[in-house]
C-alpha positions, 0 to 999 in steps of 0.5 A: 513501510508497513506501519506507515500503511497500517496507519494511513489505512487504519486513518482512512477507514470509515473516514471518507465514505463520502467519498468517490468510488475512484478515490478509495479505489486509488488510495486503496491501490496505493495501500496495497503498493506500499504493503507490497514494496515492503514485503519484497524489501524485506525479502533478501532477494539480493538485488535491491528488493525493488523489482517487479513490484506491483500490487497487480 
């Protein structure tokens, strides 16, 4: 999942400065959601690793 967002991050850079503020905001939001869900998977918290994910 990291690298997925690594890519999609690297792909987006500079790609749509064009692009409305909320646009970049969202696919930074979401970015930063994919990040965080992977940390917390790969945690070894023992109960699935998904909960309380959020970027907030």
């Amino acid at each position: 999942m990291c690298a997925l967002a690594a890519n999609i991050r690297a792909d987006a850079e500079g790609r749509y400065d064009g692009a409305e503020h909320g646009w970049q905001a969202g696919v930074e939001w979401t970015l930063l959601w994919i990040e965080n869900t992977a940390a917390h998977l790969t945690e070894g918290d023992g109960a699935g690793g998904r909960q309380g994910v959020s970027p907030e």
